[in-house]
Structure formats: C-alpha cells, structure tokens
C-alpha positions as CSV (number, residue, x, y, z in Angstrom):
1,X,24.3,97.2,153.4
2,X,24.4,95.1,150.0
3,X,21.5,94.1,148.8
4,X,21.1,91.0,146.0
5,X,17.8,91.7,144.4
6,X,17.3,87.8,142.5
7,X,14.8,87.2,140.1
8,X,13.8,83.2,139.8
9,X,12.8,81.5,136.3
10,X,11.2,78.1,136.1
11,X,14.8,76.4,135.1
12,X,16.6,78.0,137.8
13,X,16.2,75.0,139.9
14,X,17.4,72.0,137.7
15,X,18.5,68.2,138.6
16,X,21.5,66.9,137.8
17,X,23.0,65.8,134.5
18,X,23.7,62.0,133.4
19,X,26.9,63.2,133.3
20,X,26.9,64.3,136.7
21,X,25.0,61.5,138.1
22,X,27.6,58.8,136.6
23,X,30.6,61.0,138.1
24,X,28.7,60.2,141.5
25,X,29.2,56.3,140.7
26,X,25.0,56.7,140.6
27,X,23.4,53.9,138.6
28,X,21.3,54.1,135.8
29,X,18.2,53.5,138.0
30,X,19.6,56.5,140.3
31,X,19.9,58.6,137.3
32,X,17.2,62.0,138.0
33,X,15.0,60.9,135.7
34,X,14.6,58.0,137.2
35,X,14.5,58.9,141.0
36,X,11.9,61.3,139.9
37,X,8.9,59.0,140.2
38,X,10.2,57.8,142.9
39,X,9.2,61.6,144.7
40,X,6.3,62.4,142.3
41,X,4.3,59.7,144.6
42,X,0.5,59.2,144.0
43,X,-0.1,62.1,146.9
44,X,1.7,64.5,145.8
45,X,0.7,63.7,142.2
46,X,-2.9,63.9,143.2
47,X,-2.1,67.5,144.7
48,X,-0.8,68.5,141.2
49,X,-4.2,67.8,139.7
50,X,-3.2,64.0,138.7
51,X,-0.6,65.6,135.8
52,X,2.6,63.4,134.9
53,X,5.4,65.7,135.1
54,X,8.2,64.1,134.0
55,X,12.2,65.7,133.8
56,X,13.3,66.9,130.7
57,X,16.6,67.6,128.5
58,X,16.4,70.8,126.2
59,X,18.6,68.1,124.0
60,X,20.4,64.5,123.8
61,X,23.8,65.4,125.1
62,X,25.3,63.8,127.9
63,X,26.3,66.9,130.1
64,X,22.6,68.7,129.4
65,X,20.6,68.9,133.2
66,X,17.1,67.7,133.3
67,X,14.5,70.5,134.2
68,X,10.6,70.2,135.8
69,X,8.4,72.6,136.1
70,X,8.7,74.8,138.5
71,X,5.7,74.2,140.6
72,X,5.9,70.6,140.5
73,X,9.3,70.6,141.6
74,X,8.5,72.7,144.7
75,X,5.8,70.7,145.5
76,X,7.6,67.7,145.8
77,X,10.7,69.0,147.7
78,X,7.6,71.1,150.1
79,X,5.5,67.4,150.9
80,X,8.6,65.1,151.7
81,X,9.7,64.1,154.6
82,X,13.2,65.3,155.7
83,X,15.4,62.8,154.8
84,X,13.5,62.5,151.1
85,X,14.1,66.4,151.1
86,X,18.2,66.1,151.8
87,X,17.8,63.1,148.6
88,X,16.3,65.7,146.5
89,X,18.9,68.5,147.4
90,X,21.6,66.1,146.1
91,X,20.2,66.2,142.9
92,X,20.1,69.8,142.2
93,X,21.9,71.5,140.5
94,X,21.9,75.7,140.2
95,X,23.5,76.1,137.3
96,X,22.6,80.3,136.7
97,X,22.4,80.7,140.3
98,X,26.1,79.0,141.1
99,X,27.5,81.9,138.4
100,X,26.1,84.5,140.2
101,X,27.2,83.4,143.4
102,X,30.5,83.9,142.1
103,X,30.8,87.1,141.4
104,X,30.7,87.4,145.4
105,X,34.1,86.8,145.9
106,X,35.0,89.9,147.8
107,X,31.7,92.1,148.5
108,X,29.1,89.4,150.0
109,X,25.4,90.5,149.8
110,X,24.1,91.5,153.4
111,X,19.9,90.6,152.5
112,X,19.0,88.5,149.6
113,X,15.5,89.4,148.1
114,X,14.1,86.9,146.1
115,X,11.5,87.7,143.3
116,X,9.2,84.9,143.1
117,X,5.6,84.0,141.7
118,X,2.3,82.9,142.4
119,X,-0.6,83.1,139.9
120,X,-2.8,81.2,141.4
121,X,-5.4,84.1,141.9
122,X,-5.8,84.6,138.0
123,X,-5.6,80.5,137.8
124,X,-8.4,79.3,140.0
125,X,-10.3,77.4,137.6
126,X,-9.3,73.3,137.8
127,X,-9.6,72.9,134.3
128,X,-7.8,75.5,133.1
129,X,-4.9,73.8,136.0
130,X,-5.2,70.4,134.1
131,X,-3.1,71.9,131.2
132,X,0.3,71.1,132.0
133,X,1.3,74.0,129.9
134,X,-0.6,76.1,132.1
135,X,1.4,79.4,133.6
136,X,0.5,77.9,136.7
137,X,2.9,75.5,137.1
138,X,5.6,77.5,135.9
139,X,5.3,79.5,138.8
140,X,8.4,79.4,141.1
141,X,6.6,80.3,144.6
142,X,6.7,76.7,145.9
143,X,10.3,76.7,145.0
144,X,11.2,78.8,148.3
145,X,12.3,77.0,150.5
146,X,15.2,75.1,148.1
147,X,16.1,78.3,147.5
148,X,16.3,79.8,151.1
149,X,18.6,76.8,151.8
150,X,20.6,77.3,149.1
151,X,21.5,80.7,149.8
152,X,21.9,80.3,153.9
153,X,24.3,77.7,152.4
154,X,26.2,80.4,150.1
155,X,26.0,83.3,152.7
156,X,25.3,81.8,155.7
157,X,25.3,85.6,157.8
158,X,22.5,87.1,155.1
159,X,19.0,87.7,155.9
160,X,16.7,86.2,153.1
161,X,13.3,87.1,152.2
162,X,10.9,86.1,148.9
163,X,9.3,88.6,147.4
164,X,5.8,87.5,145.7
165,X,4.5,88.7,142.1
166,X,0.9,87.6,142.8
167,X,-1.2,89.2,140.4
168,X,-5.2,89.2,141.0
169,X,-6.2,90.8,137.9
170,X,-7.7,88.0,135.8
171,X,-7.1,89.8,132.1
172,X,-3.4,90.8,133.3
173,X,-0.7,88.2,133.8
174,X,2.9,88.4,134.4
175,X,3.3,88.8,130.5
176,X,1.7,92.5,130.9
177,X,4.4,94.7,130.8
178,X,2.5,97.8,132.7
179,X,0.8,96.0,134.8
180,X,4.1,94.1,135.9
181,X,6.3,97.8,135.9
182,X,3.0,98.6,138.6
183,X,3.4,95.2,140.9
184,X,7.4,95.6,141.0
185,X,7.1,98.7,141.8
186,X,5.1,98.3,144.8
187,X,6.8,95.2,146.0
188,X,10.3,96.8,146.2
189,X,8.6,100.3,147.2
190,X,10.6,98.9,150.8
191,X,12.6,96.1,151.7
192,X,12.0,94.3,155.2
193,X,14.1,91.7,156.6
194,X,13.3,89.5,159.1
195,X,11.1,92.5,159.8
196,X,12.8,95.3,159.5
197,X,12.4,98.0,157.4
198,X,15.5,99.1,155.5
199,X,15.9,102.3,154.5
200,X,18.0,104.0,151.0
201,X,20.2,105.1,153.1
202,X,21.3,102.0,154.6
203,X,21.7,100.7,151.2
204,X,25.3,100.8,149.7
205,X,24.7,98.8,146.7
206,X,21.8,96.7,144.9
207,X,22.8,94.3,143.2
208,X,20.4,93.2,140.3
209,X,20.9,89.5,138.6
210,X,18.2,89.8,135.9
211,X,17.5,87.3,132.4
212,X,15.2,85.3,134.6
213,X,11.3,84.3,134.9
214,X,9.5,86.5,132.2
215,X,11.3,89.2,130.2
216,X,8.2,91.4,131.8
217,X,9.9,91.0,135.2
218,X,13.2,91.1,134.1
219,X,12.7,94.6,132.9
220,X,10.9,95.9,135.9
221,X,13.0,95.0,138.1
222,X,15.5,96.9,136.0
223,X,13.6,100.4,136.0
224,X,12.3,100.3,139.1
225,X,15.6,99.4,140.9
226,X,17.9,101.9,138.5
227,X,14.8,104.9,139.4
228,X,15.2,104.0,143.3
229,X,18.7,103.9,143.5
230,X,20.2,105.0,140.8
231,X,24.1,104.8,140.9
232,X,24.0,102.5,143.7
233,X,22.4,99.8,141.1
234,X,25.1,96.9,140.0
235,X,23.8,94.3,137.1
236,X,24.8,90.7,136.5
237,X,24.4,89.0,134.1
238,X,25.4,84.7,133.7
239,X,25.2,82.5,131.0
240,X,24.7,78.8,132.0
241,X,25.7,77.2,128.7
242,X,29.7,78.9,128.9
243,X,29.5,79.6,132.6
244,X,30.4,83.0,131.8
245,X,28.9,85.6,134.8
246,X,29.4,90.0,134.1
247,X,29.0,92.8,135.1
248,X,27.0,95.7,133.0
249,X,28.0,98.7,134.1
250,X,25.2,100.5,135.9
251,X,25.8,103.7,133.0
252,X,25.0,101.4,130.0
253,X,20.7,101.2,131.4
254,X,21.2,104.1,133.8
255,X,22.4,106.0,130.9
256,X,19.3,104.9,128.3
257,X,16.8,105.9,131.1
258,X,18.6,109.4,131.5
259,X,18.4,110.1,128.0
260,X,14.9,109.4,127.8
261,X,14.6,111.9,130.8
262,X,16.8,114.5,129.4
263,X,15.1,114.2,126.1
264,X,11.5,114.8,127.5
265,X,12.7,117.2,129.7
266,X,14.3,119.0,126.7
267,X,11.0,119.1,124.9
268,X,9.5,121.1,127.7
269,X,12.5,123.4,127.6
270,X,13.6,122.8,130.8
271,X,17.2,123.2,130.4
272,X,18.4,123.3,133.9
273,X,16.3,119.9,134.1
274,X,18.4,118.4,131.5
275,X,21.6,119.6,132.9
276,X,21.3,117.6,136.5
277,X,19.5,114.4,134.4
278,X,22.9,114.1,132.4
279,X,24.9,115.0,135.5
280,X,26.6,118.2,134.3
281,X,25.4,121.0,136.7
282,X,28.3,120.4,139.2
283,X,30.8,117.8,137.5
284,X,33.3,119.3,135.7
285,X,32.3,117.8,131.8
286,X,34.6,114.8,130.5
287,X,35.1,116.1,126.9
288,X,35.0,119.0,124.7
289,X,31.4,117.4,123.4
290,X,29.8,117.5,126.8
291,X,31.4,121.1,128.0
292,X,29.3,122.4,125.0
293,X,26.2,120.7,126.1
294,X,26.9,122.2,129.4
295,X,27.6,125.6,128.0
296,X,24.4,125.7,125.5
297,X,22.3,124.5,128.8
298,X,23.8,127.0,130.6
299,X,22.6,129.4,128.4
300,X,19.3,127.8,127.7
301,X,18.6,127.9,131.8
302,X,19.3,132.0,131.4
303,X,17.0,132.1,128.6
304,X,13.9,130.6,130.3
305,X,14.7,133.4,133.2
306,X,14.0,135.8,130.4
307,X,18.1,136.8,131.3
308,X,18.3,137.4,127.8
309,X,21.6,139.9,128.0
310,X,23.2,136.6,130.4
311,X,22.0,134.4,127.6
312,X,23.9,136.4,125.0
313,X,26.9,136.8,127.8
314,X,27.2,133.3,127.8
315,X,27.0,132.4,124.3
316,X,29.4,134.9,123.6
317,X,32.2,134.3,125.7
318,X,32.0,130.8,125.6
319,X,31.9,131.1,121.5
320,X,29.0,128.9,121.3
321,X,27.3,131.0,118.5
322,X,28.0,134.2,116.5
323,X,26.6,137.1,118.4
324,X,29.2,139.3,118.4
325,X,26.4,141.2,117.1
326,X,23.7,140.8,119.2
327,X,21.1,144.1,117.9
328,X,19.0,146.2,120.2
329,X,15.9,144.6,119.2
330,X,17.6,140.6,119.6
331,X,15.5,140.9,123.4
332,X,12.5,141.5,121.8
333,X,12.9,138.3,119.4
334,X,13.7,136.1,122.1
335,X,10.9,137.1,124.2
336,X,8.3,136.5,121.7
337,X,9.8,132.9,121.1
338,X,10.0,132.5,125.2
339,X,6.1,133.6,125.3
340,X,5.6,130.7,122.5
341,X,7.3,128.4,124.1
342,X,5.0,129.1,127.3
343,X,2.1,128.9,125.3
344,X,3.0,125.6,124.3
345,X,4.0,124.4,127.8
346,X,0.4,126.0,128.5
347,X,1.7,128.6,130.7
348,X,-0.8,131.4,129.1
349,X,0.4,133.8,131.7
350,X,3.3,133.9,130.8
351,X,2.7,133.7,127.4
352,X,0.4,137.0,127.2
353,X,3.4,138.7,129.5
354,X,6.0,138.0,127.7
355,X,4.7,138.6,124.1
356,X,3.3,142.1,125.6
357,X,6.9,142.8,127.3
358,X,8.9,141.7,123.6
359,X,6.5,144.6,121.9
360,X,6.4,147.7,124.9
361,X,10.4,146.5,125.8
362,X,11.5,146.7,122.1
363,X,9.5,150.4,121.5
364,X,12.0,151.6,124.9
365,X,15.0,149.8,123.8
366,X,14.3,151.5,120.3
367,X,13.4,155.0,121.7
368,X,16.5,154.9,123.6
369,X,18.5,154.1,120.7
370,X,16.7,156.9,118.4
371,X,16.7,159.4,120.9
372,X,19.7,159.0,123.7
373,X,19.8,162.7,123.7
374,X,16.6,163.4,124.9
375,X,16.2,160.1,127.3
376,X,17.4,160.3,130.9
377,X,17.5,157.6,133.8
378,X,15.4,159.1,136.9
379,X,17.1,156.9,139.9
380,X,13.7,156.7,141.2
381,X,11.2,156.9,138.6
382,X,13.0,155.2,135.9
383,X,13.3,156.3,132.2
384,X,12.1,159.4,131.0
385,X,11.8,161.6,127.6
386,X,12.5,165.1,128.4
387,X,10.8,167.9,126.8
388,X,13.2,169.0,124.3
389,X,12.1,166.2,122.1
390,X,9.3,168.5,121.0
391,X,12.1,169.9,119.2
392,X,12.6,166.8,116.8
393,X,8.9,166.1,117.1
394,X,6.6,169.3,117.0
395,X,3.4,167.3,117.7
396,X,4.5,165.0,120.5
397,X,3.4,167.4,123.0
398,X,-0.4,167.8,120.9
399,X,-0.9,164.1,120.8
400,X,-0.7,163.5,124.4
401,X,-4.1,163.7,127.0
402,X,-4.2,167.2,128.8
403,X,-3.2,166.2,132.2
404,X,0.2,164.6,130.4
405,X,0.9,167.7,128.4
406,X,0.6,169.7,132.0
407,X,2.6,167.1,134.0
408,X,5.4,167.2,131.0
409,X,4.9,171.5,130.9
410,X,5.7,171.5,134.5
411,X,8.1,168.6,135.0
412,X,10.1,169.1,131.8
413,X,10.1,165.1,131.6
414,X,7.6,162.1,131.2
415,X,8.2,158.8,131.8
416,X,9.1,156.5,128.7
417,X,6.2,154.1,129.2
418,X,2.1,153.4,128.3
419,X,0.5,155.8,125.8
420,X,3.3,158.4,126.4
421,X,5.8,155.4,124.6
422,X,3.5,154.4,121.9
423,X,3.0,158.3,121.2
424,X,6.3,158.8,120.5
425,X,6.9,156.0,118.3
426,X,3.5,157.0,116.3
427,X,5.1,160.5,115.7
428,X,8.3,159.5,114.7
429,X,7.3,156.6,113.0
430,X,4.0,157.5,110.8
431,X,3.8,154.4,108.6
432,X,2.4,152.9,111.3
433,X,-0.9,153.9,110.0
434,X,-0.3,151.5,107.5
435,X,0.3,148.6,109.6
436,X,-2.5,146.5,111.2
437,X,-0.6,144.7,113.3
438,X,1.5,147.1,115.3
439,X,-2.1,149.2,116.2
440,X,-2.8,145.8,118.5
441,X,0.0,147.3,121.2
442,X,-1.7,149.7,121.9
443,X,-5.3,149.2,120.4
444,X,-6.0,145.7,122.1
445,X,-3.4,144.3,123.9
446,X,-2.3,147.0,125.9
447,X,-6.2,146.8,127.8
448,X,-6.5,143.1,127.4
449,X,-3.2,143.2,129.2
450,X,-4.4,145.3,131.8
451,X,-7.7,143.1,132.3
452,X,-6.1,139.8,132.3
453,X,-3.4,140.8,135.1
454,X,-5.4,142.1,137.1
455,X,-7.6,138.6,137.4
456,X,-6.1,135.7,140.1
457,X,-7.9,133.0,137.6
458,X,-5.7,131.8,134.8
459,X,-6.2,132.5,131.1
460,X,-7.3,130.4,128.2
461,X,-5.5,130.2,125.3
462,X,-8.3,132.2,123.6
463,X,-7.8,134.8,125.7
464,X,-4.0,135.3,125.2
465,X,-5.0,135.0,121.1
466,X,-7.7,137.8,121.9
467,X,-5.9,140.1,123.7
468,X,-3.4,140.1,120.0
469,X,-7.1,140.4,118.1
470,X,-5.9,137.2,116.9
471,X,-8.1,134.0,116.6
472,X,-5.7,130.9,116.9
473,X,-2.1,129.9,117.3
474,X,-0.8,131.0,113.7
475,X,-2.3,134.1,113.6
476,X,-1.0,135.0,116.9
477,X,2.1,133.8,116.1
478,X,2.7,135.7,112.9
479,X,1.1,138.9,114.7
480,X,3.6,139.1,117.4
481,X,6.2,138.6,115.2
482,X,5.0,141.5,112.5
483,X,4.9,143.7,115.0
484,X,8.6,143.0,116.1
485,X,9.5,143.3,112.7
486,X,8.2,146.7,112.2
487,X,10.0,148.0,115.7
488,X,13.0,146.9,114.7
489,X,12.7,147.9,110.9
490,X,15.1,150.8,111.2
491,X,18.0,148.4,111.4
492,X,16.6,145.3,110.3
493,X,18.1,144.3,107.1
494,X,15.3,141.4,106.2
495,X,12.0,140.6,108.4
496,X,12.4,137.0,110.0
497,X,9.9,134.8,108.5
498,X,9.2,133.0,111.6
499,X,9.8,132.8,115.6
500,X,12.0,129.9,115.3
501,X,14.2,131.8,112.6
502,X,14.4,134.9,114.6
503,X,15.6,133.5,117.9
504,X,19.0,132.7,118.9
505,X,17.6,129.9,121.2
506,X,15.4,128.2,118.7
507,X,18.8,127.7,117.0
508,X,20.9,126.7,120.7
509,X,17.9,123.8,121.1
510,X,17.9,122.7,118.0
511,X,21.9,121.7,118.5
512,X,21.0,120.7,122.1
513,X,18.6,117.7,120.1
514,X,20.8,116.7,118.0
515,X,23.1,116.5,120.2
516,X,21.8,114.8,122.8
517,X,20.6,112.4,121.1
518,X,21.0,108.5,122.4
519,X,24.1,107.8,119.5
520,X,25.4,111.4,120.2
521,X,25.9,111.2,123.8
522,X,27.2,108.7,126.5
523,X,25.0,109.7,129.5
C-alpha cells in the first residue's frame, strides 16, 4: 500500500485568477472577488464573528489567484446548499495541490492522510476570535470536505482520511516546535482508514508533500515519518509560481538524521551502533572512504569487547594504522582507556574491572616476557612460575606467606596470579619502593577490588576513585596510567603523558569524527 501523507496550508485552497475567470467568458461581476459576497451571506458572516473577509492578490498581476482565509473559506463552502457548493467548486483553484497530483502518473497513492488543524481549544475567547489576524482563522479544518472531494476526484479508488492537529495547551500553539514534533507523532503513531488499522508492513511507500501550514508541521511530519519508515519515505516538493513539482531523495534528510545518530552514537563509543546507523555492517561499502569507516568500526566494535589482540588483527591487516609493532604492554594501555571510557559512559563496573585487569594483566604479560623460562601453561590451572626462578631471584621464595612457600616446596610451581604476581615483580623490580603509585595494585585496589565484586549493588564513582586511593577523575586518571608506565618501563622508550596519547583507539575515534562528520560523509 502507498500512502500520501499531505500537509494543508491556509493558501492551499485558492479561487481563481482574473485571468482565469475571463478565459471562462465570466464577467467582471462573476470575477471571485466579486461572487465572494455573494457566499459570505449575513449567516454565515455572523458565524465568523461578523468579520469581512474579503479575497486577496499577493500582487496586481493579472494571472495571480485570490486567497481567503482558510477558515472562512471552509465555512462558506460547509453552510451552502448544494448547488451554491458545486458554484464554489468552480472557482477553485489547487494550484500546489494540482503539482503534486502529478507526480502520480504511474504509482497512485492507495490512502490519502490529510494533516489538517483546529485551534479552536487554545482560541476560545470571542475577543481574541474578532482579530481577523487571529491563528484561528487560518486554520484549515473546515476546509475538509473541498478537499475530500478533490482528491476522490484525483484518485477516485483511495481511501481518505483528515488527520487533526488540535492542540489544547493554551501557552503552546502550532508554532512550538516540540510540542508539534510530540502531536505528529502521536497522530501518525497509526493510520486507519475507513477504520482500519494499517500496519508498517502493509506500507510500501509514504509519500510525504511537505512546505505547507507552519514550518513547525512541515518538519514534524518530516522526522516523524523518515524515523517510522525510514527508506520507505518518498518527499515532494512543488512550487506554485513555476509549476515545478520534485522529488528529494529520501538519503538527502534520511541521511542528516543518521548522522546525527551516528554522531551521538559515536560519542558513547558504540561503534557497532554507528556501523548499522550508516548502513555498513552488511552492505558491501561504495568507496574507498566508507571501507575505512567500516574497517576503523570494525575494529572499534572489537575494542569495546576488550578483543584487544582482534583490534590490533584488524588494524593491522587492513593497514588502517602502524602497529606492526604492537608491544606487550599495548593491552594494558588500551584497557585503561576502555575502563575510562566506561567511566565516562558511567559504567563504574566496568570501569574499576578494567583499570584493575590493565595493571594485574600487564604484571603477567610482563612476567611472561622477563621470565619465559621459568613460566609454564598448566592446561588446567592456568599459568604458573616454577620453582627454579628462586634461581634468578633468591628471595622470591622468603617473601611469600608460609602456606605458599610449602604449596610451591611441594608442587615445584605456583600459579602466576594475586600476591604470588605482585611478589615477583617486587623482587625483580625493587624501585618500586620508590613509586607511590604502583603500591595501589596491590596496597588498595587489589582489596577494594575484592569488596566491590563481591557486592550485587552498583558502584559510585567515588568508589572506583577509592579503590585507586585516588579522590577524583584526574587523579585517577593519571594514577592508572603511572602505574602502566612503570610496568611497561623496561621497554618503554618515553611514558605516555596521557590515556588518550597512549591508546591506539583514542587515535582510531578521533579519525572516525572527523570523518564522519556531516561534509565528510554521504550517509
């Protein structure tokens, strides 16, 4: 089913030209103007509060229609008699409406919804109805049933409905931009016709002529059409002075509202978010430009999953980024940017997880690096340090509790984890006495770890800072990243300065802003 979705303006419904009127062999006395008062009777005037509306030309020339206000109009055509209604119907002229019309050559619309509206709720007061430039009586409600003929004359199989705008709120008008977005919204939440209810899958396309009634309708129609149906939205657009009638291709708005989606999405880092918003997760890419989009998404999506060897997999082979050499310690970098991203999303979890995991993770991946000799992989108990590292470090075995000296007597092997991993680094690593910051792991956090996962509640951000012994954001910030500088020391040429300096992603979102931005990309 094709659906026209029309919105009405006050000069949507005109009467005919001089021009127009003369080419009829009409008199002068027949002219519209003229045949006006001639319907504006006494009765009906008195309904419209005693006002004299009178037809209008926007100018002098010849050709130019005359137009009444809406209201009035409707009025009129509403309270005469039959044969007074067919006399009005010859005189009017559609000139906005007849362009669209045409654009129905081969695809006719099935249903016709016409937006029209009613203030009379926030308009109650007489007096404030005696102003002929009053809102009210540019409302186009009364106009229904000149339109309902005129498009049973266009598309005679098509089911027509109106759709009201009747707003009750007496500080908001049609003019209010959210308070429209909220009416439109609900009014074309379903469609019925002739009461039925049609559903989005019934719907092949909408069709959307817009540029008419208040620009505050004209653009909510827009959004809330384009977020309902997305693709299936087509936009027409007419010009009654050149009689010229398009088509905007649905990308050209859909597009502008997807890079406002990808772009908010992108500042939450959700990466596989932005993907399916800009339609690359399973279309092939059009150009090199959007394969690298893709590509850095791609990568981005295995970063948030803490995949950080898939995230350097994919920047590699794909050559999005230098990482040929990617260091031991790169993991541990990335994971303290991931846990301040987290922080920031106010995922404090997973911030205090992952800021824990970059420090204990880098002290194993360093370990195994510094002593692969003495390290073995226990298929069921995971990585342990065998015995004969007493050899290289005489005081391991002292520095451990009793029962772990017994266990790694009798066992010849300890696992590489907890107090038996911090150990190890403190013996082969003595300036750590000399470094404030790396005592947290295993001072502070390592027990406020402990505490806070063991708790179903969630954590405040003054937690996750007290668990570093930190007090705020930037002091937790530069601790975690101290202590990362210190593990990876050995082959770190220069610390990193900051997170966003250290990680590999800080530098893959950064390109995915720029390059995503609304005059870098055709969504």
């Amino acid at each position: 089913m094709n659906i026209w979705i029309v919105t009405i303006g006050s000069s949507d419904v005109q009467l005919e030209s001089d021009k127009i009127n003369r080419e009829k062999g009409l008199t002068d006395k027949q002219r519209s103007d003229k045949v006006w008062s001639e319907w504006y009777d006494e009765a009906i005037k008195e309904e419209c509060h005693d006002l004299l509306f009178v037809p209008k030309k926007s100018s002098n020339e010849i050709d130019e229609s005359y137009r009444i206000e809406a209201r009035a109009l409707g009025t009129v055509y509403e309270s005469s008699s039959l044969n007074v209604q067919d006399e009005i119907w010859s005189y009017l002229t559609f000139p906005l409406l007849d362009n669209f019309v045409g654009e129905f050559k081969i695809s006719h619309p099935d249903a016709i919804a016409i937006i029209l509206t009613d203030q009379s709720e926030i308009f109650k007061d007489k007096k404030a109805r005696q102003k002929p430039k009053c809102a009210y009586w540019q409302d186009t409600c009364k106009l229904e049933p000149i339109l309902k003929r005129y498009f049973q004359d266009k598309f005679p199989q098509a089911k027509c409905e109106p759709v009201f705008l009747s707003p009750t709120s007496g500080d908001k008008g049609l003019d209010d931009w959210n308070y429209v977005l909220d009416l439109v919204r609900e009014k074309l939440r379903t469609f019925k016709f002739d009461g039925e209810e049609i559903t989005n899958e019934e719907i092949k396309t909408v069709y959307v002529s817009h540029q008419a009634g208040t620009p505050a309708i004209s653009s909510a129609v827009q959004f809330v059409t384009l977020a309902r149906f997305r693709n299936n939205v087509e936009f027409l657009v007419s010009n009654e002075y050149n009689l010229e009638t398009r088509k905007i291709p649905r990308s050209t708005y859909l597009g502008a509202i997807q890079l406002q989606e990808a772009n908010a999405l992108l500042e939450r880092h959700d990466y596989a978010g932005v993907r399916d918003i800009l339609w690359l997760t399973k279309l092939a890419p059009n150009n090199p430009k959007e394969k690298r989009i893709k590509d850095l998404l791609d990568a981005g999506e295995q970063w948030n999953f803490a995949e950080f060897q898939k995230f350097k997999k994919i920047l590699a082979d794909r050559k999005l980024l230098p990482v040929d050499n990617f260091p031991w310690y790169q993991s541990g970098f990335e994971s303290i940017y991931l846990a301040w991203v987290r922080l920031e999303q106010g995922s404090t979890v997973d911030a205090l997880f992952h800021s824990f995991r970059a420090a204990e993770g880098s002290i194993i991946k360093w370990a195994e690096k510094r002593f692969r000799s003495h390290i073995v992989q226990d298929p069921k108990y995971g990585l342990q340090i065998k015995i004969s590292i007493c050899q290289e470090l005489p005081n391991y075995l002292n520095a451990l509790s009793e029962n772990q000296q017994k266990n790694f007597q009798k066992w010849r092997n300890l696992g590489l984890y907890g107090d038996q991993l911090y150990e190890l680094l403190k013996q082969a690593r003595p300036d750590w006495q000399n470094h404030p910051d790396i005592k947290t792991v295993w001072e502070v956090a390592k027990k406020e770890r402990n505490n806070c996962f063991h708790r179903l509640e969630g954590l405040q951000e003054s937690e996750v800072f007290a668990a570093w012994d930190t007090q705020n954001k930037d002091e937790w910030k530069q601790r975690i990243l101290s202590c990362m500088n210190f593990i990876a020391k050995p082959d770190l040429l220069q610390e990193f300065t900051s997170l966003e300096e250290a990680s590999l992603m800080a530098k893959v979102h950064k390109e995915l802003v720029g390059a995503i931005a609304p005059n870098n990309i055709q969504a």
